[in-house]
N, C-alpha and C positions, 0 to 999 in steps of 0.2 A: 159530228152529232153523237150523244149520247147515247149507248146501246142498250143501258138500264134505265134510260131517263126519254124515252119517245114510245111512241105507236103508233097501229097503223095508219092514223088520222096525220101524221106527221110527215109532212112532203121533204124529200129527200136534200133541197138546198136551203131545206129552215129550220136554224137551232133551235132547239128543243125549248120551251118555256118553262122554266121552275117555276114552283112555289118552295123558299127554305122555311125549314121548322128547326128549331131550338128549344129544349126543353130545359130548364131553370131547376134543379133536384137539388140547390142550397150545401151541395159539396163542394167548395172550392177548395183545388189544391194543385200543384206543376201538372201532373197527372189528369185530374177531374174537373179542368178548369172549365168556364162557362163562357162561349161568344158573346157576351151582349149583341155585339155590333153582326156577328154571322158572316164577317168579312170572309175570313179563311174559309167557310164553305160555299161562297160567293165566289172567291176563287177555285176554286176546287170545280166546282158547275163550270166556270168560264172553260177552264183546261179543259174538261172533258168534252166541249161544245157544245155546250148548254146556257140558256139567258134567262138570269134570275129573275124574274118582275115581278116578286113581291118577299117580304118576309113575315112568319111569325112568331112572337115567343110564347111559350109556355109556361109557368110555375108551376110543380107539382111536389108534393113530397117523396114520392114515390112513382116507378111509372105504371102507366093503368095495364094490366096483364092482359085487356083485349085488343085496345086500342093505344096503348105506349102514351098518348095523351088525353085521355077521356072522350066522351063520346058526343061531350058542349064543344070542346075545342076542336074536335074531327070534324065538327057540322061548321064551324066556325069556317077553315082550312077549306072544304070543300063548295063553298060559296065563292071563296078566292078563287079556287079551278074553273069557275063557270064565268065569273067576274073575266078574267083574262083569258080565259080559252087557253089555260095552262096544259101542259102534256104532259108530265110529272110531278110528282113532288119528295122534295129533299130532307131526308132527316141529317142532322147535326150528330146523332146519338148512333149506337148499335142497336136495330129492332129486331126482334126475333122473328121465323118466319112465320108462325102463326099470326102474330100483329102488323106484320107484313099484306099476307093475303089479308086480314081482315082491313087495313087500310083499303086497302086496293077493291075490296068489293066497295065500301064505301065513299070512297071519294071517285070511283068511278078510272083514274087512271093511275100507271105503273108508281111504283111506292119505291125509292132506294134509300140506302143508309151510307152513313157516311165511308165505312170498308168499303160496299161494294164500285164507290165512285173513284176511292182512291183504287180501285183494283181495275177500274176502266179505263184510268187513266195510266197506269202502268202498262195495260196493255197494250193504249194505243202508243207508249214513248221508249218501249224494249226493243234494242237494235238487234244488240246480236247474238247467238244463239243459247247462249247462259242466260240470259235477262230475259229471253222466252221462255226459257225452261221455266226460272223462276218463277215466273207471272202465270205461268201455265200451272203450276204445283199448288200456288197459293191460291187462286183460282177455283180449282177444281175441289178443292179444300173446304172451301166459302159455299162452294154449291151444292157439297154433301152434307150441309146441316139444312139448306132449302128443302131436301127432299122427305121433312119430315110433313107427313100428313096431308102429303101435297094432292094424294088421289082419296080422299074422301069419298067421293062419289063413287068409286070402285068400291071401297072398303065396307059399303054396307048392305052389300051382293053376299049372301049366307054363301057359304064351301058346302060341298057336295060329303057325304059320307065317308068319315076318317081324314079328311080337311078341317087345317089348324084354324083358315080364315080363308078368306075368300080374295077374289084374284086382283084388287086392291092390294092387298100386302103381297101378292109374289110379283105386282109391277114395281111397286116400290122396293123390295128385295133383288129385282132384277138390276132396277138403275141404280139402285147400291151400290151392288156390285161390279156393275160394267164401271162406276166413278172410282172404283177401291181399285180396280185394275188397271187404271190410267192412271193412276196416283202411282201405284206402284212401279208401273213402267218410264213415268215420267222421270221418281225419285232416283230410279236406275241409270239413266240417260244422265241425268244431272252428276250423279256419283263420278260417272266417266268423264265430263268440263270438269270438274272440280279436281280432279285426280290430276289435269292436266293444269289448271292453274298452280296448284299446292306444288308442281314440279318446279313451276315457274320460280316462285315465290323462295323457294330451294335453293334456287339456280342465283337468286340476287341476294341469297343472306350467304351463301358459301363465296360469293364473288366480294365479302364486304361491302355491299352497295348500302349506303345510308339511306333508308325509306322514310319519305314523308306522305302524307294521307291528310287531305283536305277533307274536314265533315263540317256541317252546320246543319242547320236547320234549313228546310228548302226555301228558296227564292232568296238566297242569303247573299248571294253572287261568286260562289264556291267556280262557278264552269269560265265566270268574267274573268275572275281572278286566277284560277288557271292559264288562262290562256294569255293574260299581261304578263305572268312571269316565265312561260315557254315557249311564248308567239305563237302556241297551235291554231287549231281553226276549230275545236270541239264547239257544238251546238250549244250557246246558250240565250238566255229569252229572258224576257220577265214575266214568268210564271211559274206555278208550282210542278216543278218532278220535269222539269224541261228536258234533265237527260238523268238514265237509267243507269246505266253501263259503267263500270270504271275504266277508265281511259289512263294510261300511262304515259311519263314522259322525261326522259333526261335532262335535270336542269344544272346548269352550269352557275357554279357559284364561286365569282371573283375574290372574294374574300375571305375563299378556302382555300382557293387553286383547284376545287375538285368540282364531282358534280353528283348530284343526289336523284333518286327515282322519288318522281313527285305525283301519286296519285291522286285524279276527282272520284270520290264518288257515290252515291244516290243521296239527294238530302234527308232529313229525317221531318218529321211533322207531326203534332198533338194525336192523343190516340191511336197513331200508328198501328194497324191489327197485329197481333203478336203470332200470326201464321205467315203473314208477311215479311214481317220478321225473322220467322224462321228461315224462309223459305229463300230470301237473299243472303243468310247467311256466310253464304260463301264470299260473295261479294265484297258484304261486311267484314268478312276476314282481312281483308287488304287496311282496313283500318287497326285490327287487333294485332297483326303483326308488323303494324308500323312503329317505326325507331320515334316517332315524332308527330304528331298531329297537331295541325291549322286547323284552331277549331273558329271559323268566320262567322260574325257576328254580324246582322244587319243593325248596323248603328240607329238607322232613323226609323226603325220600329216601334210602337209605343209599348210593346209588350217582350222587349229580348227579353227581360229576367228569365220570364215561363218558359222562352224560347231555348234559351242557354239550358235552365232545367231540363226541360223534355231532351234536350239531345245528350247531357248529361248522364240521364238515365236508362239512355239506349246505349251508349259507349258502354256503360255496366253489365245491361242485359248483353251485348256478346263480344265481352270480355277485353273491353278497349279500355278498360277507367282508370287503369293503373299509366295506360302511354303516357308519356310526355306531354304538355301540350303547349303550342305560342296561341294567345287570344290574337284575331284578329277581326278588328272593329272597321269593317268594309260600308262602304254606300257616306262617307264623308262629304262626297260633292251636293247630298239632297240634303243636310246640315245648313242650318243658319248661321250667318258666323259666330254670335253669341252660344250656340252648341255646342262649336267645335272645339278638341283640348287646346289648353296651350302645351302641351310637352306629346310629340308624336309616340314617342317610348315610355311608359311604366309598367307597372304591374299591380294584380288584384288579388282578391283569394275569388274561385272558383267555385260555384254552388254545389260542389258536392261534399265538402265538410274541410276539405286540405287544409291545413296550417299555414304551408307553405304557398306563395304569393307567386302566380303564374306571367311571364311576361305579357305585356299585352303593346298591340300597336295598331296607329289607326291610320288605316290606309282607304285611298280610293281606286278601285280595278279599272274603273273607266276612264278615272284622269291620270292614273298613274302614283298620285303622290303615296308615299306611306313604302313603297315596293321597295326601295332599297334599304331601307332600316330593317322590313323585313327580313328580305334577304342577309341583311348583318345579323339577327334575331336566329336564322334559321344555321347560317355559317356555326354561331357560337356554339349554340347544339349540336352539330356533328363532329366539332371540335373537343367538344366533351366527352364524345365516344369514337376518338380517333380511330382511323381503319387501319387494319397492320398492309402494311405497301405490297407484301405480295399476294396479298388474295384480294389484290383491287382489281374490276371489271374491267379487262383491257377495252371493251367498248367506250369503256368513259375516258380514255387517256386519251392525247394527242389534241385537237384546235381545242379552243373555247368553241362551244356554242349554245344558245339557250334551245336549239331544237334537233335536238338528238334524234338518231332513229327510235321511233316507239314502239313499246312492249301493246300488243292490240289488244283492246277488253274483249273480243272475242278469242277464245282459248281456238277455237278450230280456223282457225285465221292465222296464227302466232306461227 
């Protein structure tokens, strides 16, 4: 159940009921795109265990500074919360917290935005102790722009003589502070996993290990297909942000004779908060310093283009855009056969302006097919950047096998 999406009216083994809101601001672009449908934050609700029963949209040109969508459409929205005996309601958009609390006096229950559900949902799918951090820093982040004005009713308690304001601003100056000094200890704590992954990371570019790094866009079937090509057992699901953590694994590749480190990990998604961002950083490093990245496409999306953009432009923001890439056009089995290519191997240009025409191949994780042309796809690239024989991983010498011992996405585990 949702932890920004319930109260106390909300009995402990009954999802949460949304109401979703979308607001229509007539910007469309990969970045500013508009759900008509409100699907993805439909998902988003389901992941965090929440049950949408109803939707609304908005037009506006702009959003309303008190109420993000005007005070017609608030009364609109809050007839829905009474109609359904709704528990929350869902913004599509980033609201600020003033329009926040004023939601929320208004429609009578908790108000969240679309950040803080992807950050509920992260926290509940962070295993291991980097991926808490993580969630913890970004978090904590999120909740120091809440505490603006949040004690009003303090704040208009007059101060006592030679008093700046009254004891409204030194609660809020206090939980400032106590949230700036958990940030700061938390960013410390993180410094220290990261100090020890960056060792890791050391340890496979001095051994010549060829690195590959799986990203897409979530629910793309990055963790399915991982685990088709290493036989691991990683958690994957159909839903969004199913696993956090990067997961490592030795994959053996016959038509190298060798074998390459093949990382999952965290998908990306529309809006993505850019504190989020930061704050997995490290994570995402495992993709910036990859020799190769499988960027997995869900084929039977009606929207990859936007979906390829948006992750496109997250591999830029930290510092992936330049890697290599093989396209791979995953979910072939939910294809009609009238959809599906006739040529399993070709190539395309890339939405982010390249010249040069990126291979591309259409595989299915669940059924299998598409995996060994991959695999031929992924061989010719490391063949491209041959490893000198004696700074090869002794780890990787000796049997064939696609399940190596693995490098654990927990650094204090490794």
């Amino acid at each position: 159940m949702s932890s920004t999406a319930t109260n106390a009216a909300t009995p402990p083994s009954e999802a949460a009921r949304a109401i979703l809101v979308g607001v229509d601001f007539g910007r469309h672009s990969a970045k500013q795109g508009f759900d008509e449908s409100l699907d993805e934050l439909a998902l988003l609700a389901e992941s965090a265990g929440d049950t949408p029963v109803a939707k609304v949209i908005a037009r506006r040109p702009a959003p309303d500074a008190a109420l993000f969508v005007g005070s017609g459409k608030a009364d609109e929205i809050k007839l829905l919360v009474q109609a359904h005996q709704a528990h929350t309601v869902l913004f599509d958009q980033a609201i600020s917290p003033a329009q926040q609390r004023n939601l929320e006096k208004v429609l009578g229950v908790p108000v969240a935005d679309r950040t803080a559900l992807i950050l509920e949902i992260f926290a509940q799918r962070a295993k291991s102790h980097e991926g808490k951090l993580q969630v913890e820093l970004a978090r904590l982040q999120y909740l120091a722009t809440r505490l603006v004005r949040r004690w009003s009713h303090l704040e208009r308690q007059s101060g006592g003589i030679g008093m700046r304001g009254g004891p409204g601003e030194a609660q809020i100056e206090l939980d400032r502070r106590m949230i700036d000094d958990r940030i700061k200890k938390t960013k410390e704590r993180l410094k220290q996993v990261q100090k020890q992954r960056s060792t890791q990371r050391r340890s496979r570019s001095r051994n010549g290990v060829f690195k590959v790094s799986l990203v897409g866009y979530t629910n793309a079937g990055k963790s399915t297909l991982f685990n088709a090509l290493t036989k691991a057992r990683s958690y994957a699901a159909n839903q969004l942000f199913a696993t956090l953590d990067t997961t490592t694994r030795s994959l053996y590749l016959d038509q190298a004779g060798a074998s390459v480190s093949l990382s999952d990990t965290v998908g990306f998604i529309r809006d993505l908060p850019h504190k989020l961002v930061e704050a997995f950083r490290a994570t995402l490093q495992e993709a910036a310093d990859a020799d190769l990245l499988l960027h997995v496409v869900d084929a039977a999306s009606p929207v990859l283009d936007e979906q390829m953009a948006e992750v496109e432009r997250v591999l830029e923001e930290i510092g992936a855009g330049h890697v290599p890439q093989i396209l791979v056009y995953n979910k072939q089995d939910l294809l009609a056969d009238d959809q599906r290519p006739r040529d399993i191997v070709d190539a395309m240009l890339r939405p982010n302006g390249s010249t040069e025409p990126t291979p591309r191949v259409f595989v299915s994780a669940v059924e299998g097919d598409g995996l060994a042309e991959l695999r031929q796809l992924i061989a010719t690239a490391m063949q491209a950047q041959p490893l000198i024989p004696d700074e090869r991983d002794p780890r990787f010498d000796g049997h064939p096998s696609d399940d190596h011992e693995s490098s654990s996405s927990d650094p204090t585990q490794a």
